[in-house]
Steps between C-alpha positions, in 0.01 A plus 500: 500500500861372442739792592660590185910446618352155514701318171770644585519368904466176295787552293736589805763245599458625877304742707604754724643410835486129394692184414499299199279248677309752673429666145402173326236449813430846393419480129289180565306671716446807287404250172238382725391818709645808246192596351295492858673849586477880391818538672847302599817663655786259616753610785251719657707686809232554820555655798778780642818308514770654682550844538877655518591802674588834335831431593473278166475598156133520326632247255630274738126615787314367131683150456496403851159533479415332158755214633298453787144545412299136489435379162152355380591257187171581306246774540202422281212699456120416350216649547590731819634098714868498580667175458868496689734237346788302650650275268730261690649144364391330760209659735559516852355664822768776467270657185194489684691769769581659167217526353322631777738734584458663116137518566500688824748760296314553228206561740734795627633597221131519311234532746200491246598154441231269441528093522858381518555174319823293614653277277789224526623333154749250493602177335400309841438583874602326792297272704211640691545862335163547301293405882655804630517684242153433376383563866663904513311542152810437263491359193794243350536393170816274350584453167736201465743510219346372165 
């Protein structure tokens, strides 16, 4: 089921929206995980972002509101589940507010929307994190460096 841009999001030195770090978290995670999807998209922009006046240029309307749209890391797809990605270095309460915030948005933004999988990856997570996160239904998974 392994989408087919697949080898080639392997071969990339970094992802979309990402640092090196972030990327490395990244590619571990699809080496694992890859195959599991129909579907990935990085740098996914959710929600309306801000919205200039006419007094502004439609060039300048459009980037304000591509600057300021939220970003989802990862949006994978398999059989019909969503699966929102945040890949941070270290995981910390601040991406569970993120990662529910993408959800709710998506919800919005595709109102057929079925089960909504959240996802944190890292290469560790602070103290405490996977209780609450496991507790709001989120899933965390680290990959420390080889």
């Amino acid at each position: 089921m392994a989408p087919v841009n697949l080898p080639r999001l392997l071969d990339q030195i970094q992802y979309p929206g990402m640092t090196f770090v972030e990327s490395e978290i990244t590619r571990a995670w699809l080496q694992q995980h890859g195959d599991e999807f129909e579907s990935l998209e990085f740098n996914v922009r959710l929600g309306a972002g801000v919205e200039l006046g006419e007094e502004y240029g439609e060039e300048t309307r459009r980037d304000a509101t591509m600057l300021s749209q939220k970003r989802a890391d990862i949006v994978a797809i398999a059989r019909g589940v969503v699966t929102i990605v945040e890949v941070k270095v270290r995981i910390g309460l601040p991406a569970l507010g993120q990662l529910i915030g993408y959800r709710e948005l998506w919800r919005r933004d595709h109102p057929d929307a079925g089960f909504i999988r959240l996802l944190a990856i890292g290469r560790s997570a602070v103290s405490d994190v996977d209780l609450v996160f496991r507790a709001q239904g989120v899933e965390i998974e680290t990959f420390p460096r080889e």
